[in-house]
C-alpha positions as a LaTeX table, in Angstrom:
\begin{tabular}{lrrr}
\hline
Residue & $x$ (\AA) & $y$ (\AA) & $z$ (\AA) \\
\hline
Unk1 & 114.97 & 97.84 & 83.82 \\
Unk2 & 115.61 & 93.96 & 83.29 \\
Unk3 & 117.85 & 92.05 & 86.02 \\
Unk4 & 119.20 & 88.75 & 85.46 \\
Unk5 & 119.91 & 85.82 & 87.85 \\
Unk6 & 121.45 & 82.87 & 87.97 \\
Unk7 & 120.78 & 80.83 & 91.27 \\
Unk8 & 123.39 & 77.77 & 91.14 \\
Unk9 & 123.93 & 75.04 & 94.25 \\
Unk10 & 123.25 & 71.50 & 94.98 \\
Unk11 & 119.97 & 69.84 & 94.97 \\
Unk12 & 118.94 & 70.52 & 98.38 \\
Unk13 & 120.16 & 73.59 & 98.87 \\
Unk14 & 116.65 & 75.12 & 97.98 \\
Unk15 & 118.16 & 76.84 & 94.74 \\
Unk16 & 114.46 & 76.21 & 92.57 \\
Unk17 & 112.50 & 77.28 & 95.62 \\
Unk18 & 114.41 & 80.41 & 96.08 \\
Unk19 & 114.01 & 81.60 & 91.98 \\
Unk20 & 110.61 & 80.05 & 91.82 \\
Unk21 & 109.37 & 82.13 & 94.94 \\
Unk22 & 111.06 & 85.25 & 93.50 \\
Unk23 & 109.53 & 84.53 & 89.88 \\
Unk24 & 105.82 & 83.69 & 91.23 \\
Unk25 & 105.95 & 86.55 & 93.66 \\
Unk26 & 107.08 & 88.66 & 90.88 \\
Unk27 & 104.66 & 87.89 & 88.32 \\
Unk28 & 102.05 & 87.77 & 90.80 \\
Unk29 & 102.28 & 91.19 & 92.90 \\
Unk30 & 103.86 & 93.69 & 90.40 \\
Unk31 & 103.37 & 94.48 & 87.04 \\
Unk32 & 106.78 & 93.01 & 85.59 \\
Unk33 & 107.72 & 90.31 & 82.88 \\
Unk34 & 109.38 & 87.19 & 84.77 \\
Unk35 & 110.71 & 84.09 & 83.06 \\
Unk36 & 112.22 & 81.40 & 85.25 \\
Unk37 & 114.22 & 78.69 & 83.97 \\
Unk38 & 115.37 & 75.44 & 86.22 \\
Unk39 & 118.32 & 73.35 & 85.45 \\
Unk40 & 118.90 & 70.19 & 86.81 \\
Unk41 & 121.74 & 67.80 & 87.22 \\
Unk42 & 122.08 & 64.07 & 87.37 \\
Unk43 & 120.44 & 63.48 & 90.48 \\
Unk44 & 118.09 & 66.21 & 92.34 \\
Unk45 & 119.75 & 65.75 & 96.05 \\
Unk46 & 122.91 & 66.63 & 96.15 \\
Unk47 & 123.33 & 66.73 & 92.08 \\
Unk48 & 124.09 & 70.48 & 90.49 \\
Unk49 & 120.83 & 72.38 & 90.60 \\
Unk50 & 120.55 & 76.16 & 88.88 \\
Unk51 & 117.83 & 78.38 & 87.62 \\
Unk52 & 117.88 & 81.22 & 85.52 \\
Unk53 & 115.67 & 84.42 & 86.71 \\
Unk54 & 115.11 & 87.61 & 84.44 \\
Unk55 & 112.99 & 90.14 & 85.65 \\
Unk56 & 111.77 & 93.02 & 83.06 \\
Unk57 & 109.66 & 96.23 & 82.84 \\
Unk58 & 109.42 & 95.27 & 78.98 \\
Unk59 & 108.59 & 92.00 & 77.20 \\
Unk60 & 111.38 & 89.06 & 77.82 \\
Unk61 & 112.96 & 87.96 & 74.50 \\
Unk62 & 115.05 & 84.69 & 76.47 \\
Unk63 & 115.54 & 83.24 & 79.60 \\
Unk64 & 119.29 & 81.76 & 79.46 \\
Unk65 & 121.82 & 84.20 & 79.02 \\
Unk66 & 125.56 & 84.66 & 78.33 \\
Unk67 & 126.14 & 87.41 & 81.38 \\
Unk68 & 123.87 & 88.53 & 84.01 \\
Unk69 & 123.74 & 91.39 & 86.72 \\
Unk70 & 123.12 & 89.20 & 89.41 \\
Unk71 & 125.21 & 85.69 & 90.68 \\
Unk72 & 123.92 & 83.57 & 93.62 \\
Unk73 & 125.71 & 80.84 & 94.49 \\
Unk74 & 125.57 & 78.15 & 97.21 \\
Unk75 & 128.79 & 76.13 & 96.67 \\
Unk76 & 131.95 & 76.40 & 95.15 \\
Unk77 & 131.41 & 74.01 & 92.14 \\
Unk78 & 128.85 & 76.96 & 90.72 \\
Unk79 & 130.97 & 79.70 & 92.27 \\
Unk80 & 133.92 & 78.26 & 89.77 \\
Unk81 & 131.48 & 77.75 & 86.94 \\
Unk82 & 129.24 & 80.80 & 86.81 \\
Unk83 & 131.36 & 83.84 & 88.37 \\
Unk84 & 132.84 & 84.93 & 85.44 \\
Unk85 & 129.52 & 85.78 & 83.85 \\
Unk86 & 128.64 & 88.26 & 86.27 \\
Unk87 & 128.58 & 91.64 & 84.20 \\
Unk88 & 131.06 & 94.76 & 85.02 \\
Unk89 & 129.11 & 96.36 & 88.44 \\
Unk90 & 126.82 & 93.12 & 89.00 \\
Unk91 & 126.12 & 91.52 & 92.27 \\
Unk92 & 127.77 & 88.22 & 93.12 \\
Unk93 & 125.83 & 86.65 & 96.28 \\
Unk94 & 128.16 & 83.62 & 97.92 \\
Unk95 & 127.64 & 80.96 & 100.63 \\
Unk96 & 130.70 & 82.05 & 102.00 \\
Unk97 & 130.24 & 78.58 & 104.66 \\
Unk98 & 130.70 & 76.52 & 101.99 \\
Unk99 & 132.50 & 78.77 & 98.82 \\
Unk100 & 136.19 & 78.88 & 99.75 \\
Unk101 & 137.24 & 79.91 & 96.18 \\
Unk102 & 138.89 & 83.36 & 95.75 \\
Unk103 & 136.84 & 85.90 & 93.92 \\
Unk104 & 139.43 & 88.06 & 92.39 \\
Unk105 & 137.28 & 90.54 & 90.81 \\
Unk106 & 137.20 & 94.54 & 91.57 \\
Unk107 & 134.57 & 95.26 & 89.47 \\
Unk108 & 131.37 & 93.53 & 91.09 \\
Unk109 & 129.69 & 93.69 & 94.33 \\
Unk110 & 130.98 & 90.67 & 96.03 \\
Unk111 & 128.08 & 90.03 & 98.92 \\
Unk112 & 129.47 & 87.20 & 101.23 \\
Unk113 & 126.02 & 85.56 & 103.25 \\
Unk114 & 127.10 & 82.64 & 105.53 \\
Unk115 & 123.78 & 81.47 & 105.07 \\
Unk116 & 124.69 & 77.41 & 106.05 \\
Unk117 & 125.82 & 78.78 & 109.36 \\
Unk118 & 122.89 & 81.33 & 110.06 \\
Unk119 & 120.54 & 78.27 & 109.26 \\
Unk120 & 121.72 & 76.07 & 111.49 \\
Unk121 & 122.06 & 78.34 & 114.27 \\
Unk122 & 118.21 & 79.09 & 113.84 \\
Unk123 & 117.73 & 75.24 & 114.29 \\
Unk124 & 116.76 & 74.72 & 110.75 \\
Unk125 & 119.38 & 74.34 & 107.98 \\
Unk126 & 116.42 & 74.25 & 105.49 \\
Unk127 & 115.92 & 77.84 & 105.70 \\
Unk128 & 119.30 & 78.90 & 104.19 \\
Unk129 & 118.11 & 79.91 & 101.14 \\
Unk130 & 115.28 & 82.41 & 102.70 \\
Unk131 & 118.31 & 83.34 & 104.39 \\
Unk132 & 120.03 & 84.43 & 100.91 \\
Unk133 & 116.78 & 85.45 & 99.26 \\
Unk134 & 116.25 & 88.04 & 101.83 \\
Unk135 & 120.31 & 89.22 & 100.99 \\
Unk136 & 119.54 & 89.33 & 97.38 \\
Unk137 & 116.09 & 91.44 & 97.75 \\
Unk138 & 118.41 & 93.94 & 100.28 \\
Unk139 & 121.10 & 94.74 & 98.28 \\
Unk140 & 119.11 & 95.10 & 94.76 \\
Unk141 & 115.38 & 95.82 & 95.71 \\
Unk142 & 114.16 & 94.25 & 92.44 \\
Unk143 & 111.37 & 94.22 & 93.94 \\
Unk144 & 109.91 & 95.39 & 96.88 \\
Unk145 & 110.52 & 93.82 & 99.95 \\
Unk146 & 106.64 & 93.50 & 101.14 \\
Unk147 & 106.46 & 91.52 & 98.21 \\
Unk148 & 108.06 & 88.36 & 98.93 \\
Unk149 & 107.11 & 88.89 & 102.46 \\
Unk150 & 104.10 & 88.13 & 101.12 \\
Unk151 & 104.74 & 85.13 & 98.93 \\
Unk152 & 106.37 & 83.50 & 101.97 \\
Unk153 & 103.38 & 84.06 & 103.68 \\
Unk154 & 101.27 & 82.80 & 100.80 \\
Unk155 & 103.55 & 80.21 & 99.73 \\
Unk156 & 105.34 & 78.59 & 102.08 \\
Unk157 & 102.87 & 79.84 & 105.48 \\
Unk158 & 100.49 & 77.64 & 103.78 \\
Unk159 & 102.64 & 74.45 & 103.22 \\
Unk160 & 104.01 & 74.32 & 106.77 \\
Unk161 & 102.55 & 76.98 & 109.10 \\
Unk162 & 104.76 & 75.78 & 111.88 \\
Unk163 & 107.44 & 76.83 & 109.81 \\
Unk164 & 106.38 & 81.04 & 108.84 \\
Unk165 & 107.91 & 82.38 & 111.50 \\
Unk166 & 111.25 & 80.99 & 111.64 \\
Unk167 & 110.99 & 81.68 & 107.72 \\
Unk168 & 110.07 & 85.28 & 107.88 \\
Unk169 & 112.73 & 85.81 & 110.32 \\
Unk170 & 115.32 & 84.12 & 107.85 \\
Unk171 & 114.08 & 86.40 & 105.52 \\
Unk172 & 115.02 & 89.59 & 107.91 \\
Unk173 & 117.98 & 88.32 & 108.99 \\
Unk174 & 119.60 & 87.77 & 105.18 \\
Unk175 & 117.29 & 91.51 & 103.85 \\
Unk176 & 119.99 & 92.98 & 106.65 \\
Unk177 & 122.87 & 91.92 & 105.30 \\
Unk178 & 121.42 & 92.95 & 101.66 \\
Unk179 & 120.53 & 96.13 & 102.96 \\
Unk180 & 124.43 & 96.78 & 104.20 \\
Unk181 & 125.90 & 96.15 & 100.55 \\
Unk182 & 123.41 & 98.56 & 98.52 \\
\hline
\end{tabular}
């Protein structure tokens, strides 16, 4: 089994928080091969941010690649640029607040998360991309879901406490909407 992801957004969004957590808490907990890969535009906030993700039972030969199974995206500038590499029964994950672009493609999994709008109806629009992790982990299970239970717990529950439950619950709240598009 290898997946590949591309996570693409603005800076801000939380696009290298949401594949580092998902690399670390890979690499960490289970006993597959993880590279992660950030990309960064011009300026961090509010610049183009993406990430490249693969995730492997065998050795990883390279992170960037040409098509992968698995597309999130947080805004229609990386909707435009990356959908067309999703691969023939991949998994397209959209912002669908934000991403008003047309996907006019039959032969993917088009998961539509309003993730913006769930965020700031929990009072904190910082948690949208827990929001879409928790989508991404529902519909694929590339890894289990106790596991990044866990490295939200370890990672961010440590960083700001205050913050754990309301980012746990993100979590639930997106893993439901995963779960309805396996």
């Amino acid at each position: 089994m290898e997946r590949n992801l591309i996570v693409a957004g603005f800076g801000g969004q939380g696009v290298m928080m949401l594949g580092t957590l998902l690399a670390q808490a890979t690499c960490e907990s289970t006993d597959k091969h993880v590279t992660y890969f950030p990309s960064y535009g011009a300026e961090m906030r509010g610049g183009t941010a993406n990430c490249y993700v693969v995730i492997s039972d065998d050795e990883i030969g390279a992170p960037i690649m040409d098509s992968v199974e698995d597309l999130i995206v947080m805004n229609d500038p990386s909707l435009v640029r990356f959908k067309d590499r999703v691969k023939p029964g991949g998994f397209l994950f959209i912002n669908s607040t934000i991403c008003k672009t047309p996907v006019e493609r039959d032969d993917i999994t088009v998961v539509e998360v309003p993730v913006t709008h769930m965020a700031q109806e929990m009072g904190n629009p910082k948690v949208l991309n827990i929001i879409m992790l928790g989508a991404y982990i529902g519909a694929t299970e590339v890894v289990p879901k106790d596991v990044i239970i866990e490295a939200i717990k370890n990672k961010l529950g440590k960083k700001k406490p205050e913050f754990l439950p309301t980012n746990l619950e993100a979590f639930e709240k997106g893993y439901e909407i995963g779960q309805a598009h396996k």
